[in-house]
C-alpha positions in Angstrom: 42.5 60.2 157.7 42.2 61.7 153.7 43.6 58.7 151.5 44.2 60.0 148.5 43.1 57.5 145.1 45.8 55.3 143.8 45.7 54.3 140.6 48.3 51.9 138.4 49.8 52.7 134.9 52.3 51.0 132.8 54.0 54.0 130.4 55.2 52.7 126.7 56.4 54.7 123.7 52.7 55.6 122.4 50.8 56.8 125.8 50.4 55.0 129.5 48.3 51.5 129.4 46.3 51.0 132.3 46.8 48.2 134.7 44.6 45.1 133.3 44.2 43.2 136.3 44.5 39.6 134.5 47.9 41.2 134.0 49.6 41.3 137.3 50.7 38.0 137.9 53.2 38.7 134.6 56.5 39.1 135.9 58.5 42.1 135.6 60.6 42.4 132.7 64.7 41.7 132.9 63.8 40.2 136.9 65.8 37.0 137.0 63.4 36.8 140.5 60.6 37.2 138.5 58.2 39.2 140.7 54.5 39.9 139.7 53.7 43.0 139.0 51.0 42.9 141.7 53.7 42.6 143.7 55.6 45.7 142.3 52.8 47.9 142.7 51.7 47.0 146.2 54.9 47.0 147.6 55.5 51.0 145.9 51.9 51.8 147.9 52.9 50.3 151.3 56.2 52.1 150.3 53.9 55.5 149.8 51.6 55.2 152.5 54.2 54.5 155.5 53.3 56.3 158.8 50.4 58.2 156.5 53.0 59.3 153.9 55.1 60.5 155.8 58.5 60.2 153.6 56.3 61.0 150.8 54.9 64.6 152.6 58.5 65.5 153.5 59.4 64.9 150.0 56.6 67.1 148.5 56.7 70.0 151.1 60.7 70.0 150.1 60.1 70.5 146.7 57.2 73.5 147.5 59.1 74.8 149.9 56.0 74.8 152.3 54.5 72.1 154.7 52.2 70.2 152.7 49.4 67.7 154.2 48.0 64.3 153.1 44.4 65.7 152.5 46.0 68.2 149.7 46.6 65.4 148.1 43.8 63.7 145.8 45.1 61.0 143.7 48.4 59.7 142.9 49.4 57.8 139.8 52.1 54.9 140.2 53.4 54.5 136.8 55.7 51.6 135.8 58.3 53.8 133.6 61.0 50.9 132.6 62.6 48.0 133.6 67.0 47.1 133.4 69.3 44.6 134.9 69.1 46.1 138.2 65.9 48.7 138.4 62.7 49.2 137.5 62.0 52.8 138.4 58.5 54.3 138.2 56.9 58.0 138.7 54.9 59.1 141.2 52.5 62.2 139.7 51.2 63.4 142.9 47.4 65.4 141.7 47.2 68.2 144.3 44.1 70.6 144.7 45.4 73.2 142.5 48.5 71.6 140.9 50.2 68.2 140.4 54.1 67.0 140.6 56.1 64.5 139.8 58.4 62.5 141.4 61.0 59.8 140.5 60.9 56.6 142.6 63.9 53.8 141.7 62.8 50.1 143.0 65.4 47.5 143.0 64.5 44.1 144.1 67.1 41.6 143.3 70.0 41.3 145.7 72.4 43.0 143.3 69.9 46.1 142.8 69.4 46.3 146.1 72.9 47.3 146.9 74.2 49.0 144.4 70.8 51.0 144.8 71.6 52.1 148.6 74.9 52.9 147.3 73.9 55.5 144.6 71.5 57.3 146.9 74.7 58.0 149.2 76.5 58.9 146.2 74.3 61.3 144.7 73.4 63.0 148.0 77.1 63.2 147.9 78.0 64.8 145.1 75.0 66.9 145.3 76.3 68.7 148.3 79.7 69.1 147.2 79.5 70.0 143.8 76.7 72.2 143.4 76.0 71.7 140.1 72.6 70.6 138.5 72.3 67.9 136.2 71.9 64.8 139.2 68.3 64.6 140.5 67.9 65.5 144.2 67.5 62.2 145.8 65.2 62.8 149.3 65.0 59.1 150.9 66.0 55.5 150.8 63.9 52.6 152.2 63.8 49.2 152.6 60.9 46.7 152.5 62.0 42.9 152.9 61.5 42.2 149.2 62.3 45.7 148.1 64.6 49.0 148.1 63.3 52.0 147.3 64.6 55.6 146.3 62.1 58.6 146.0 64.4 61.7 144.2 63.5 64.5 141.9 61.7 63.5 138.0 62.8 64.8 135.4 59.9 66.2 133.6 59.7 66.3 129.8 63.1 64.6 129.3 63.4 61.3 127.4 66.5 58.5 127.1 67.7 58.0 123.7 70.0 55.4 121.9 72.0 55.2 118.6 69.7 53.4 115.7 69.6 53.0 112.2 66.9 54.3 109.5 65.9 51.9 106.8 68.7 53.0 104.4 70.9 52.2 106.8 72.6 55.6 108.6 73.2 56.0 112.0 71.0 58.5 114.1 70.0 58.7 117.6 66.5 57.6 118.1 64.9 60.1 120.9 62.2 58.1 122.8 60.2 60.3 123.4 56.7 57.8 125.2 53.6 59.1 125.0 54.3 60.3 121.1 56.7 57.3 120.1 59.8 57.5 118.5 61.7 59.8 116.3 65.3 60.5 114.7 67.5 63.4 115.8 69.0 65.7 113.2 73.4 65.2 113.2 72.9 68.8 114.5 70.9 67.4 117.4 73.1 64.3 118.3 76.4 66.7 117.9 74.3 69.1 121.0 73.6 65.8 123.1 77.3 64.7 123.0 78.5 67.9 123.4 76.8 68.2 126.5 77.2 65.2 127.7 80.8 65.4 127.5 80.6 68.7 129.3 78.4 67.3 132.5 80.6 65.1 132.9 84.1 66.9 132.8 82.4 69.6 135.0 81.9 66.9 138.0 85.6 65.4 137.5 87.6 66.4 140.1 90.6 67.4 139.2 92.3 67.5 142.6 91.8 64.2 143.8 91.0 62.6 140.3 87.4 61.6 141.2 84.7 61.6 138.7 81.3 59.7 138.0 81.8 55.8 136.7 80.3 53.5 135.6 78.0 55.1 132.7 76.7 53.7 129.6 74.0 55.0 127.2 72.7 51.6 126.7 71.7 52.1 130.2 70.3 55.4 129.8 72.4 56.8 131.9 71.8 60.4 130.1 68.3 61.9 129.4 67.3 64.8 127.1 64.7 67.1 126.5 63.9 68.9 123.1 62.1 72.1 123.1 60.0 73.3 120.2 61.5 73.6 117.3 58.7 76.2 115.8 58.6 78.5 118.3 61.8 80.5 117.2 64.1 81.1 113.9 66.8 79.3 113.8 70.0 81.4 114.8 73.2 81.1 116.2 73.3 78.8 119.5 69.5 77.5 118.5 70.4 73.9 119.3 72.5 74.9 122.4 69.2 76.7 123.7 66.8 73.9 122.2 68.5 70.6 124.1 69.1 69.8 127.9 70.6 67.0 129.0 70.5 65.6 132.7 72.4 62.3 134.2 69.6 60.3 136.4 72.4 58.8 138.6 76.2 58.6 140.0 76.3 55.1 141.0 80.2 55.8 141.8 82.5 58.4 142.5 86.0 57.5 142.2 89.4 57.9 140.3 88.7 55.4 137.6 91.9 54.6 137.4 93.7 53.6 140.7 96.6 56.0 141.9 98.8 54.8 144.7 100.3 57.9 146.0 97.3 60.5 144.1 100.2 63.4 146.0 102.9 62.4 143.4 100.5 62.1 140.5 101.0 64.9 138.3 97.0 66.2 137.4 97.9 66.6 133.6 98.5 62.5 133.5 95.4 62.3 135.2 93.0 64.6 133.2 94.4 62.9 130.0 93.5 59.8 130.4 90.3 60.9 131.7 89.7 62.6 128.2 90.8 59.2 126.4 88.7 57.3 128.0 85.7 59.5 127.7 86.1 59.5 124.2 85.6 55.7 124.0 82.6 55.7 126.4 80.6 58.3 124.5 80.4 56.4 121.3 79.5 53.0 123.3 75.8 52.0 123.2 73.4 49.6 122.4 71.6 49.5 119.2 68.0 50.7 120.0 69.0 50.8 123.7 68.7 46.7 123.7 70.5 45.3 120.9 74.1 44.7 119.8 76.8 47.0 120.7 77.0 49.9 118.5 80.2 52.3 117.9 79.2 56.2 117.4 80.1 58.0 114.3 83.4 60.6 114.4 81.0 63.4 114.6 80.6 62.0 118.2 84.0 62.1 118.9 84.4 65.9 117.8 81.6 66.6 119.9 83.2 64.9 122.6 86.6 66.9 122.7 83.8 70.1 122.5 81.9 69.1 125.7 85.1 68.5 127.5 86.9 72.1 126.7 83.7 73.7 127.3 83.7 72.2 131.1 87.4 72.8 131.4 86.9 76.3 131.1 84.2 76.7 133.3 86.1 75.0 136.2 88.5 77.2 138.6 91.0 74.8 139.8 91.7 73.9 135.8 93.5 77.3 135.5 95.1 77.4 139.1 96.9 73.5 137.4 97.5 74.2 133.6 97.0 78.0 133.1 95.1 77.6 130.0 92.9 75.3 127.8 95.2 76.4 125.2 98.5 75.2 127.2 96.8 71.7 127.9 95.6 71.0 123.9 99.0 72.2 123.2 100.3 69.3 125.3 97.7 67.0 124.0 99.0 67.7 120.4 102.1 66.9 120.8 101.0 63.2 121.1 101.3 61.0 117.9 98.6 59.1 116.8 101.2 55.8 118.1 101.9 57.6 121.4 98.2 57.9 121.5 97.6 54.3 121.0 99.8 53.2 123.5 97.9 55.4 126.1 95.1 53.5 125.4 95.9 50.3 125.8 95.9 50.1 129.8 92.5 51.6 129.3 90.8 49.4 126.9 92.4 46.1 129.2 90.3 47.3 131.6 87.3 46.8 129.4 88.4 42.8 129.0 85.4 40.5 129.3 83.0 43.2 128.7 80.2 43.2 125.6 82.3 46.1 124.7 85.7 44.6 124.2 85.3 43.4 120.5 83.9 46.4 119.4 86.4 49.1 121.3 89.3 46.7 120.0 88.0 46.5 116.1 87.5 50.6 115.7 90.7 51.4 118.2 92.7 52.0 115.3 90.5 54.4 113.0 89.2 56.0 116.4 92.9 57.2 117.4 93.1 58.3 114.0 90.2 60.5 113.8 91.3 61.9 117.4 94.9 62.5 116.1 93.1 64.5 113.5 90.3 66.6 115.6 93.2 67.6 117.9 95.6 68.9 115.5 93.0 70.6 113.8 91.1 71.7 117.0 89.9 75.6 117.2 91.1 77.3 120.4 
């Protein structure tokens, strides 16, 4: 039987390291069970090469739309892409006679991981089927090893995770991570897009019949990816960053109302989609300073970018008209709300963030960030 070449790469910001061999009995990073690396990779090839790559065929011949064989397949490069408190996901870039693909493969190995990971692939297969919209990765199989779980799902190629930083004088900009070239700021025109869209992604996948929607997120967990195209290619006109910047979510780990309804039948849907709004205009501006630091608050340009995203999903989804006739009737409810009324909304929100890292910072800026929303929906454009 054709065995295609393996070979092991470790991806950082300035281009993929080879695997030193007098470097795989270092643990993983962020692995309280602090598996070698050795480990990691030779438990993703007996994951691979299963009765003669089978999963891993089925996979491939989904994607081409055509039965594909193991002998079309010359080498395939396992590349550590990342490690977090519960997965450390790697590609797959499958080297094919006359083309090559890539595929995502998650690998959770603590107890913890484990489970939430055979969770997520039932949610996204999920929500995938039902919704029918494209911004979750198509996730083809789940396995488990004794020491291992594993989820092989659609890559997304050329797009990077990004976190809020700050430049040596001291402003606020996201920092794309973009590895194999490094890192680099985004312009305010640029984070403005990725909010934006964020915002709408996620307002398109809320269910506003039933309430359910996609939670937990975070940006410090990289929840949201982007890719930039080139900026020289084109003059700069009107909707250049809207055509420039895509944004995908690489998971749905739940899918639930956040907030629990009792009898959802006697829940009137405005209640619901407000506070849905509220607290996706906390959650955008949480992250983590560099992705790994200190939790950092979002400037207000977020939070007008925010309120953006979510009007521009509103009016792309049916059942908002069949419940509130227009975006214009619901912002003319949400204005009648006092910058007080809307701090009392919050607060059965931000209790629910109690005992979090995120607490002390959500409780210091509540104030000036109800302000600045007060503001933005008084002054809104409709």
């Amino acid at each position: 039987m054709h065995t295609p070449l393996i070979r092991y790469l470790v991806s950082s910001p300035y281009g993929d390291v080879p695997v030193d061999t007098g470097k795989l009995d270092l643990s993983l990073e962020c692995d309280p069970l602090k598996t070698p690396y050795k480990i990691y990779f030779q438990s993703i090839k007996d994951f691979l090469d299963k009765d003669k790559f089978k999963l891993l065929l089925k996979a491939v011949s989904k994607k081409y739309r055509r039965e594909v064989h193991a002998n079309e397949i010359n080498e395939i490069i396992i590349r550590a892409e990342k490690h977090g408190a519960l997965y450390h996901p790697a590609s797959l870039e499958l080297i094919l006679e006359e083309c090559s693909l890539k595929l995502g493969l998650n690998v959770a190995v603590s107890e913890t991981g484990r489970n939430w990971l055979k969770k997520e692939f039932s949610v996204v297969q999920n929500i995938n089927t039902n919704c029918k919209l494209p911004y979750l990765p198509e996730v083809y199989f789940f396995d488990e090893q004794e020491t291992m779980s594993f989820l092989l799902e659609e890559w997304f190629e050329g797009y990077h995770e990004f976190h809020l930083s700050l430049t040596e004088s001291g402003k606020q900009c996201i920092k794309l991570w973009e590895f194999g070239k490094g890192y680099k700021y985004l312009s305010t025109e640029q984070s403005f897009e990725i909010y934006r869209q964020a915002s709408k992604i996620l307002t398109l996948y809320y269910d506003i019949n039933d309430f359910c929607q996609i939670y937990p997120w975070h940006h410090a967990a990289g929840d949201f990816v982007v890719r930039i195209g080139d900026e020289n290619k084109e003059g700069k006109g009107e909707g250049y960053f809207q055509d420039k910047i895509d944004l995908r979510l690489t998971t749905a780990r739940q899918y639930e109302p956040y907030m629990v309804f009792q009898e959802k039948e006697h829940i009137n849907p405005v209640i619901a989609l407000f506070f849905f709004l509220l607290n996706l205009t906390i959650k955008m501006r949480l992250d983590k300073l560099d992705g790994v630091g200190d939790t950092i608050w979002a400037d207000d340009i977020c939070l007008e970018a925010t309120i953006k995203g979510f009007l521009d999903g509103l009016r792309l989804k049916e059942e908002f008209k069949n419940y509130f006739g227009s975006e214009k009737e619901f912002f003319n409810i949400l204005k009648s709300f006092h910058s007080e009324d809307l701090k009392t909304a919050y607060s059965p929100l931000i209790d629910l963030y109690n005992l979090t890292g995120d607490y002390p910072v959500i409780t210091a800026k509540l104030n000036s960030h109800v302000e600045a929303l007060y503001t933005i929906l008084q002054n809104f454009p409709l």
